[in-house]
KOLTI-249740 format. One record per atom (N, C-alpha, C): z, y, x; residue in one letter. Coordinates in steps of 0.2 Angstrom, whole numbers, padded with zeros to 4 digits, always signed. Example, Ala and Ser with C-alpha at 12.3 -4.5 7.8 and 13.67 -1.06 7.14 Angstrom:
// KOLTI-249740
+0039-0028+0066A +0039-0022+0062A +0039-0016+0066A +0035-0011+0064S +0036-0005+0068S +0039+0000+0064S 
//
This chain:
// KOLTI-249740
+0000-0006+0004X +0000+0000+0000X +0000+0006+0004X -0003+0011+0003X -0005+0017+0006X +0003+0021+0006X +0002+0027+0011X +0010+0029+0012X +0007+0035+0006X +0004+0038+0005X -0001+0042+0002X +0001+0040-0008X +0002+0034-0008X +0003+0035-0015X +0009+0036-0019X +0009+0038-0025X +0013+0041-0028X +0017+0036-0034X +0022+0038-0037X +0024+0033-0043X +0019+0033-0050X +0019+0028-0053X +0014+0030-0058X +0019+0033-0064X +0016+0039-0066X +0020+0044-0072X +0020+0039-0078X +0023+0036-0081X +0024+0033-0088X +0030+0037-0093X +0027+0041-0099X +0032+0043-0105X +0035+0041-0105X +0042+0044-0102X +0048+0041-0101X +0053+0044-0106X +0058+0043-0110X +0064+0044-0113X +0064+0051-0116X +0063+0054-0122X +0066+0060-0122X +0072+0065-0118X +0078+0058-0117X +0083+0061-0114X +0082+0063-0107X +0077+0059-0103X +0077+0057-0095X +0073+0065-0096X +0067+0067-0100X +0065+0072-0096X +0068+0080-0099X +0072+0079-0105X +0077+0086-0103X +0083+0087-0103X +0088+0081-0101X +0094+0082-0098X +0093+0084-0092X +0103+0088-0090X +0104+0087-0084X +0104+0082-0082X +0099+0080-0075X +0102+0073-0073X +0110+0070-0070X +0112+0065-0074X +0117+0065-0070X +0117+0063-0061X +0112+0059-0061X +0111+0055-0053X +0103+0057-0053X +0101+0059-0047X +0095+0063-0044X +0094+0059-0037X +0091+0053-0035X +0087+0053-0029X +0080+0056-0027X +0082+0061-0022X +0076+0064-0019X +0072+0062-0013X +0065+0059-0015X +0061+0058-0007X +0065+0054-0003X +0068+0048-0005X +0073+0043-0002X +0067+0039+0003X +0069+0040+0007X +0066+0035+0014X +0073+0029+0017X +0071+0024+0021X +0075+0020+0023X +0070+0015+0028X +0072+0015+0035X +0068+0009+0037X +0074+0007+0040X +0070+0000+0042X +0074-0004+0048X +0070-0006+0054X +0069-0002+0058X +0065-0001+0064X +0055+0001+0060X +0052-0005+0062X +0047-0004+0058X +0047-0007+0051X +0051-0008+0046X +0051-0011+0042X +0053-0008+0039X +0047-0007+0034X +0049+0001+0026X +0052-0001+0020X +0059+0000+0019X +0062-0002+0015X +0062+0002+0009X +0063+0009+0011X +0060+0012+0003X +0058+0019+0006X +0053+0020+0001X +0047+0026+0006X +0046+0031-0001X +0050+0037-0001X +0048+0044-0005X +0051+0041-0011X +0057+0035-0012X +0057+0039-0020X +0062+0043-0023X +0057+0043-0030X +0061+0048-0032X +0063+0045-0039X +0070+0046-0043X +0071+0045-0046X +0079+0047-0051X +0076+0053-0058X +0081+0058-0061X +0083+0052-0064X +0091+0052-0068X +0093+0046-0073X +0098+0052-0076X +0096+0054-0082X +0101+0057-0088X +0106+0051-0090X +0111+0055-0093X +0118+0052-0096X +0114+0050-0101X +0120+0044-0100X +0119+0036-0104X +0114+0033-0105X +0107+0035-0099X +0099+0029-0097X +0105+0024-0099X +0098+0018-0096X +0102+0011-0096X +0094+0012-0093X +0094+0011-0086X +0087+0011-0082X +0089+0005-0079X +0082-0002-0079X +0082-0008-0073X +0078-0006-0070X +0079-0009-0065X +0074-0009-0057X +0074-0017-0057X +0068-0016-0058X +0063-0024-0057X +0059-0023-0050X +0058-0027-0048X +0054-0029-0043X +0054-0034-0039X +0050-0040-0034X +0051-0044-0032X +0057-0042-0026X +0059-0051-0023X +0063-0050-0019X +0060-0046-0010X +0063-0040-0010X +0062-0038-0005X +0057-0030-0006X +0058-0030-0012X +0053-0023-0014X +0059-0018-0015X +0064-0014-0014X +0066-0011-0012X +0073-0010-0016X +0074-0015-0020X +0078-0011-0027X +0087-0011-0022X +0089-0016-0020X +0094-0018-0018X +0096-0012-0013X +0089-0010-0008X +0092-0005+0000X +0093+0001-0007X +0091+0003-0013X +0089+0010-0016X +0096+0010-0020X +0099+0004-0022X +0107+0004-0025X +0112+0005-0018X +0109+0003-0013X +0116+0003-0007X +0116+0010-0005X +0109+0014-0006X +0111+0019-0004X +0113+0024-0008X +0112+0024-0015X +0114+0028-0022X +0123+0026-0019X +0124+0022-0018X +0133+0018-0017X +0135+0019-0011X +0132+0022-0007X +0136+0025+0001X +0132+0020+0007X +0131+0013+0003X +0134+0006+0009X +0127+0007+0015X +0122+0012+0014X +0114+0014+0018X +0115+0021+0017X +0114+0024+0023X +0113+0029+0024X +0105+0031+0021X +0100+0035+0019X +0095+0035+0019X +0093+0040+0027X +0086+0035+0027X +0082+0042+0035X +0078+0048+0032X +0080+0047+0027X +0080+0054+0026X +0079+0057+0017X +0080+0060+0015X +0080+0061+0008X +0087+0064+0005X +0088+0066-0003X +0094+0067-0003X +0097+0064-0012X +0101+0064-0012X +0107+0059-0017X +0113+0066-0019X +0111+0066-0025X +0115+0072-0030X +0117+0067-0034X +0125+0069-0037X +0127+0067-0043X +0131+0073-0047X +0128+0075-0052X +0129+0079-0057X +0129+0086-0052X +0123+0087-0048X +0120+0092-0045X +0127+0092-0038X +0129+0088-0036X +0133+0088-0030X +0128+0085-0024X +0129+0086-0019X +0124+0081-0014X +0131+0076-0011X +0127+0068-0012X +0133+0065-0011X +0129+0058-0004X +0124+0063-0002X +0121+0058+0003X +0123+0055+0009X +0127+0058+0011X +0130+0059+0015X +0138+0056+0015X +0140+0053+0010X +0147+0052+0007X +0149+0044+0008X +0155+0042+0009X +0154+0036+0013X +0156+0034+0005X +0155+0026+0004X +0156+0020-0004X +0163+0024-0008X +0168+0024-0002X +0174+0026-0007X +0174+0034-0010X +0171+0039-0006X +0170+0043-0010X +0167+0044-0013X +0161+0041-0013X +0157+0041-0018X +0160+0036-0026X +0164+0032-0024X +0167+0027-0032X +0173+0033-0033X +0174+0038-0030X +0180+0042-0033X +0175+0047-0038X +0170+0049-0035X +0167+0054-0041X +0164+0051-0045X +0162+0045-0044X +0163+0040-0054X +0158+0036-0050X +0154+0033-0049X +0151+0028-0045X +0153+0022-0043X +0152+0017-0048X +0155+0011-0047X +0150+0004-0046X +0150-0001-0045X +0143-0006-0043X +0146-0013-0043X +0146-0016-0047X +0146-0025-0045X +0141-0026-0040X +0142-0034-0039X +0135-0037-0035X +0131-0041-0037X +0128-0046-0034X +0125-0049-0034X +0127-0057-0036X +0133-0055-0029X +0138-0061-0027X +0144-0057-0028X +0148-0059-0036X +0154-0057-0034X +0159-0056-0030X +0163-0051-0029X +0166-0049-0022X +0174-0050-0026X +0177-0058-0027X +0183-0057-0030X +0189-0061-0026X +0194-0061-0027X +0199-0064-0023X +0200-0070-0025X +0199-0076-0023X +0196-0082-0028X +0203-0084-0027X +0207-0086-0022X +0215-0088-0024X +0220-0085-0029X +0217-0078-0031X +0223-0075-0037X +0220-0076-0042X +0224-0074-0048X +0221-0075-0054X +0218-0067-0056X +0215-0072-0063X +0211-0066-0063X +0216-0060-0065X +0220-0060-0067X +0224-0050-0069X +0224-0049-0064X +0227-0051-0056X +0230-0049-0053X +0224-0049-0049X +0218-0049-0050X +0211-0044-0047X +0209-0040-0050X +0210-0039-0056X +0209-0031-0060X +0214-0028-0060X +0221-0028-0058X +0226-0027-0056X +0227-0024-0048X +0224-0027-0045X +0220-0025-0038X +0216-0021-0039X +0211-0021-0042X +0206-0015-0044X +0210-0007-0047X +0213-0010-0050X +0215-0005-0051X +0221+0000-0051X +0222-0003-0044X +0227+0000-0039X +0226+0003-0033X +0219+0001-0033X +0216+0003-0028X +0212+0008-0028X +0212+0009-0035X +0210+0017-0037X +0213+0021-0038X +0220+0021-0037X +0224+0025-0037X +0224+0031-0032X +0222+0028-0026X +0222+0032-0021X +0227+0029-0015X +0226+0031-0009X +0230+0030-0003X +0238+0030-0002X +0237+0034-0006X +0246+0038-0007X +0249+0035-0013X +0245+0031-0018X +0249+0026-0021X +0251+0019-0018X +0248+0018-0011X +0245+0011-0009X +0253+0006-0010X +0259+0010-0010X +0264+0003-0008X +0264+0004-0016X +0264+0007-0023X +0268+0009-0026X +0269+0000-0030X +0269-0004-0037X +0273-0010-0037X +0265-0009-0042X +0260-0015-0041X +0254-0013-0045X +0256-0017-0051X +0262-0021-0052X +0260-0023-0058X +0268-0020-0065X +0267-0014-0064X +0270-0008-0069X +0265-0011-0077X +0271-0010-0081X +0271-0011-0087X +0262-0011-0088X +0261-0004-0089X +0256+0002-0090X +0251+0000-0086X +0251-0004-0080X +0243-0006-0074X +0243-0014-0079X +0249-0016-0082X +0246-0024-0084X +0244-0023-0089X +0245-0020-0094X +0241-0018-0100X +0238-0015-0100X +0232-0011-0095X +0227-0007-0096X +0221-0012-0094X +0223-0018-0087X +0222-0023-0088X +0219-0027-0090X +0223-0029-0093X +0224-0035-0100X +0217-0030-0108X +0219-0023-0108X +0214-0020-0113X +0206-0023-0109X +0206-0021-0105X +0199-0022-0100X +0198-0028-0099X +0202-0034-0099X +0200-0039-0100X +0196-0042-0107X +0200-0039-0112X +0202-0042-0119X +0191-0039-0120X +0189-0033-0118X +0185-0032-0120X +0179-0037-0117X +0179-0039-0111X +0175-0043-0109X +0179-0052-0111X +0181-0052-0114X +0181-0058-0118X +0185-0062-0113X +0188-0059-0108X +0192-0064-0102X +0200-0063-0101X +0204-0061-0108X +0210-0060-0109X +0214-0067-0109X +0210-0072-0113X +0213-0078-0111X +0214-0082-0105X +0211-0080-0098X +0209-0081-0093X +0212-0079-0090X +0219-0073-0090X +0219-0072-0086X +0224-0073-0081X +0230-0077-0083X +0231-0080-0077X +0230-0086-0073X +0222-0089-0074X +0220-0094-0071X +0218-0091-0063X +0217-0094-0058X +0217-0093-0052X +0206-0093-0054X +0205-0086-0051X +0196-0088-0048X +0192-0091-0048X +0195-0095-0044X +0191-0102-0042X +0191-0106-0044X +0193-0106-0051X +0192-0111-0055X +0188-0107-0060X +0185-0104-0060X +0180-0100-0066X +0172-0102-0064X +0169-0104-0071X +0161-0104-0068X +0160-0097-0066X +0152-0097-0065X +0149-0092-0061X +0148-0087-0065X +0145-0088-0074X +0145-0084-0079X +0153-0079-0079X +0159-0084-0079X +0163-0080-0080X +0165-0074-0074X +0165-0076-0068X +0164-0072-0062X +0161-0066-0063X +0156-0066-0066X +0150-0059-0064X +0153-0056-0070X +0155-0057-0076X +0160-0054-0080X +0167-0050-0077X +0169-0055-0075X +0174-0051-0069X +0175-0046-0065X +0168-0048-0060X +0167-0042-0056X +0164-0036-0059X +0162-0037-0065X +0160-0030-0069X +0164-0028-0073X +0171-0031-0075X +0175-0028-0077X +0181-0024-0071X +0180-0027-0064X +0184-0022-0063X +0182-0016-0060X +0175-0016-0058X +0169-0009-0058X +0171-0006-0061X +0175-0005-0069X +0175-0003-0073X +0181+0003-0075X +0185-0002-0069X +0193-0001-0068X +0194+0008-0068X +0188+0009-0062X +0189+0017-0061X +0185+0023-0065X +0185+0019-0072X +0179+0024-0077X +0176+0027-0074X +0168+0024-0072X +0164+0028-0068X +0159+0031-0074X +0158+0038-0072X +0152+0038-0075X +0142+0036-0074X +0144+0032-0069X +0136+0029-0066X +0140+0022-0063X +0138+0016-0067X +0137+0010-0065X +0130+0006-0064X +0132+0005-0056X +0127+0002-0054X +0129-0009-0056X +0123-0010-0058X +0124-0021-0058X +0121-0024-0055X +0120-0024-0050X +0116-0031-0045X +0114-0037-0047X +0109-0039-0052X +0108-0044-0055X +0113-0046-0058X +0114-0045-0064X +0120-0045-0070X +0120-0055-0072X +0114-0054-0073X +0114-0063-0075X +0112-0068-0070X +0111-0067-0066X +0108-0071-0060X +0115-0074-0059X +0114-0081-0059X +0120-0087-0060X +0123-0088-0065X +0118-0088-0070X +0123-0086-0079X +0116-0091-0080X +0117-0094-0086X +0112-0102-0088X +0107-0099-0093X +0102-0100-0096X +0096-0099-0099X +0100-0099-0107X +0105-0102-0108X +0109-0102-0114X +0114-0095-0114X +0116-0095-0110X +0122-0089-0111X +0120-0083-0109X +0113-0081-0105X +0111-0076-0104X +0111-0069-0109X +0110-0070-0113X +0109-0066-0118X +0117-0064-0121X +0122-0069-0124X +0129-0067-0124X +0132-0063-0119X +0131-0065-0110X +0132-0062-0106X +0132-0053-0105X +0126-0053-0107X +0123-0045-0108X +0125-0043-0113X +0126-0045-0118X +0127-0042-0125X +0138-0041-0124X +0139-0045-0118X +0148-0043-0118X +0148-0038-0113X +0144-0038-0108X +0144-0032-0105X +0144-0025-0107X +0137-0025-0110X +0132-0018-0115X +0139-0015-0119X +0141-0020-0124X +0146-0019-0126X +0154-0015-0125X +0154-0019-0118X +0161-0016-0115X +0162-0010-0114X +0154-0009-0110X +0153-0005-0107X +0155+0002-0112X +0153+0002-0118X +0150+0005-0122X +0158+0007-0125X +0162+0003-0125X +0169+0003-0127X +0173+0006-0120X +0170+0008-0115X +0175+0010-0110X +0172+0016-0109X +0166+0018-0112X +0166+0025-0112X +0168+0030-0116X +0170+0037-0113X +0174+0041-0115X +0170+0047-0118X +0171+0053-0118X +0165+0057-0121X +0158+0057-0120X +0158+0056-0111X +0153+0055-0109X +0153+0049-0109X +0144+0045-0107X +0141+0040-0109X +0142+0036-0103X +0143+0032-0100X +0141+0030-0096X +0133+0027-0094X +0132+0029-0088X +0124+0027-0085X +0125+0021-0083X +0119+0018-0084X +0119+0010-0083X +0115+0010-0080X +0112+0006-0071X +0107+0005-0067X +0109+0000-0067X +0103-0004-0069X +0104-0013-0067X +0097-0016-0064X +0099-0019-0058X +0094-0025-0056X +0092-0033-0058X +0087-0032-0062X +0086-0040-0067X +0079-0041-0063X +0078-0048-0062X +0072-0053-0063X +0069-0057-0069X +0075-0055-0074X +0073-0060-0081X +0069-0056-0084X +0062-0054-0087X +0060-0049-0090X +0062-0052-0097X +0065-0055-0100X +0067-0056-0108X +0073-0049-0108X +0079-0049-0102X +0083-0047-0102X +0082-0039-0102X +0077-0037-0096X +0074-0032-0096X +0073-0028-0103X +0065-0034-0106X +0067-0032-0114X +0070-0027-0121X +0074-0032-0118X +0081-0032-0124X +0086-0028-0122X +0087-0024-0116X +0094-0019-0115X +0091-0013-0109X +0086-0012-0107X +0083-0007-0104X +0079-0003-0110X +0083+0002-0108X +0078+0009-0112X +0072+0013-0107X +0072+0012-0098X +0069+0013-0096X +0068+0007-0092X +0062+0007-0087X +0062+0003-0082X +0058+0006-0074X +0060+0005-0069X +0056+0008-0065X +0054+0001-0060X +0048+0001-0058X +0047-0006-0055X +0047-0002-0048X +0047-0005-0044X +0048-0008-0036X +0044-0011-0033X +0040-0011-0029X +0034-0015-0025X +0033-0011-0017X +0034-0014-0014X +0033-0012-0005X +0038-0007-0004X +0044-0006-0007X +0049+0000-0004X +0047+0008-0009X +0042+0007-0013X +0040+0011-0017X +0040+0010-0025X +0042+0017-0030X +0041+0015-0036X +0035+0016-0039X +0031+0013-0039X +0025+0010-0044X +0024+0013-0051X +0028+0013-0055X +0030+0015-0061X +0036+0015-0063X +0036+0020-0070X +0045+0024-0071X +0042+0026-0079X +0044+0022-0083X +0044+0025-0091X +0048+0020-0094X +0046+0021-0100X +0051+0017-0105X +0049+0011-0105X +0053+0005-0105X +0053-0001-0103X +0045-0006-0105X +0044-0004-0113X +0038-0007-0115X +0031-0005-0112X +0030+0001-0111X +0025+0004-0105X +0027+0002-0100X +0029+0002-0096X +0030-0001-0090X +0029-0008-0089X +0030-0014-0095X +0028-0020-0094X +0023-0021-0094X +0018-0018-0096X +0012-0018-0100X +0006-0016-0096X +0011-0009-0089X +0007-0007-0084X +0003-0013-0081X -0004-0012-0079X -0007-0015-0074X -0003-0018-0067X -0003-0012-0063X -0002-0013-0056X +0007-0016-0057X +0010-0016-0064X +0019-0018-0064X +0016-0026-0065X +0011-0027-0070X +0009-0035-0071X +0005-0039-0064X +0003-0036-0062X +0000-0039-0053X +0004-0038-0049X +0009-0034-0049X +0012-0033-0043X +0020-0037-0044X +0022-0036-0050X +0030-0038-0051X +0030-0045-0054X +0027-0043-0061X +0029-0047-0067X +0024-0054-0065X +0019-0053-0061X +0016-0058-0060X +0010-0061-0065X +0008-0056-0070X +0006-0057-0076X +0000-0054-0076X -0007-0055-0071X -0011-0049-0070X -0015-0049-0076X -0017-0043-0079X -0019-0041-0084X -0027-0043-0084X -0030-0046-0081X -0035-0049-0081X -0038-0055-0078X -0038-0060-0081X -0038-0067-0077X -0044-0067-0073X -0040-0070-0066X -0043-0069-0057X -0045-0063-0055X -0041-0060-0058X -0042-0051-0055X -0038-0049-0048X -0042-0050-0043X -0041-0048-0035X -0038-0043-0033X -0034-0044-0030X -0028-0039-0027X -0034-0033-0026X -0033-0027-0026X -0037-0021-0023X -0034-0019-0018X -0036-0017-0012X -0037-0014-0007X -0030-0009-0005X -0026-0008+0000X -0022-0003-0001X -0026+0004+0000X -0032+0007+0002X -0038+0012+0000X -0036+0013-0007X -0040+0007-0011X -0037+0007-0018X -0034+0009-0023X -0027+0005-0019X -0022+0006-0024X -0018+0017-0023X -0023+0018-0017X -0021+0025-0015X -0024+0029-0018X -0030+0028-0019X -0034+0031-0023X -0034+0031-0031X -0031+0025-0033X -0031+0023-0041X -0022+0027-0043X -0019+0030-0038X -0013+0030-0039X -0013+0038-0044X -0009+0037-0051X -0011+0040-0056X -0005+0047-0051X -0005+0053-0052X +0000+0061-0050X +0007+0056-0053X +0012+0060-0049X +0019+0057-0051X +0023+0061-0057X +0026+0057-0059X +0029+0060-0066X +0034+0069-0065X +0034+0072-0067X +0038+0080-0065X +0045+0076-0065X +0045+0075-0070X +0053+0074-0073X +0056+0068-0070X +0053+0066-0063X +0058+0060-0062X +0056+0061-0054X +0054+0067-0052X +0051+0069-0045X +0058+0074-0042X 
//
């Protein structure tokens, strides 16, 4: 793909083009020596999107979340939240201004049980100066236990980790993301290790939760999925990913629908034995980039 092309502009969201953006990446760069992991994007998300990043393994989505969350630096570009520049801000200040993220692979402490890891989360958002104070006060096991109860893992909660399937996990690690009422959560493939049966429940406990732990404001949802059913069904926008670049950025049903998202992402080329084109090509067919998400 040419360095030259641009995102393709897809009708996006009334909200995305005239809200304040809560979160603003600008001309985000990222290599690793010669290897372009994300090249010029740009991409505005208004309170309460619910934007996926789809793309194959290795097209950029994962470096574009580490460095919205501190964990990459970008080479160059910049990262606003609610018109602050926070590019430059290391993970934990960045989850103190409301910026929170599960993973991939849950990050949980598999010998305690489950309260006493959202328990832990949410001690740890206290801050420095509460680090010795006794985390399980009346008032941290019942806000807790609420936070549990909405993700359906109240009953669970004093079983030890490691004895939980994988579906239960990733619930967990999204509940205690949750601990520091962020107002932008990041999901690193939310159902990846969740079964073809419970896929759908899973997301709909999450959406849900999520929806129950917001306060005035909305919370912003960014999530990385491969299941385009999941995509579907809980993305208001989608922005695809291919070579370290975004390709397309509009509302989820356009975007599947896009040519170069079905040859390049979904796998689904929109014209049977239709030949990759040229990167000339694809530089030249590259439609001007959307205003509102530039």
């Amino acid at each position: 793909m040419n360095n030259s092309q641009t995102s393709r502009a897809i009708p996006c969201a009334a909200a995305a083009q005239t809200a304040q953006p809560v979160l603003s990446a600008q001309g985000l760069q990222r290599t690793f020596g010669a290897v372009v992991a994300a090249a010029d994007v740009n991409i505005d998300v208004a309170a309460g999107e619910r934007l996926c990043l789809i793309g194959s393994n290795g097209a950029g989505k994962t470096t574009f979340v580490n460095m919205i969350t501190g964990y990459l630096k970008p080479s160059a570009g910049h990262i606003f939240l609610a018109g602050e520049d926070i590019t430059q801000r290391s993970p934990r200040e960045i989850t103190r201004r409301g910026v929170a993220r599960s993973f991939q692979i849950p990050q949980l402490c598999l010998p305690m049980t489950v309260l006493d890891n959202v328990l832990t989360a949410l001690h740890c958002g206290t801050g420095a100066s509460q680090f010795l104070k006794n985390a399980r006060d009346a008032n941290s096991v019942a806000q807790a236990m609420d936070l549990l109860a909405r993700f359906g893992l109240a009953h669970q909660a004093a079983r030890p980790v490691l004895e939980l399937p994988g579906g239960v996990r990733k619930l967990l690690d999204i509940a205690m993301a949750l601990t520091g009422q962020p107002r932008v959560l990041l999901l690193d493939e939310p159902t990846s290790g969740v079964s073809a049966d419970e896929k759908f429940s899973t997301m709909d406990t999450v959406m849900q939760a999520i929806e129950r732990s917001a306060g005035q404001t909305p919370v912003t949802v960014l999530f990385v999925e491969h299941d385009m059913d999941i995509v579907r069904r809980y993305a208001s926008r989608v922005a695809a990913f291919y070579s370290g670049r975004v390709i397309a950025d509009g509302l989820a049903k356009d975007v599947l629908t896009d040519g170069d998202v079905q040859r390049y992402v979904t796998g689904f080329a929109p014209v049977a034995g239709a030949a990759r084109p040229s990167n000339a090509a694809l530089a030249h067919d590259a439609p001007i980039a959307s205003k509102a998400h530039a």
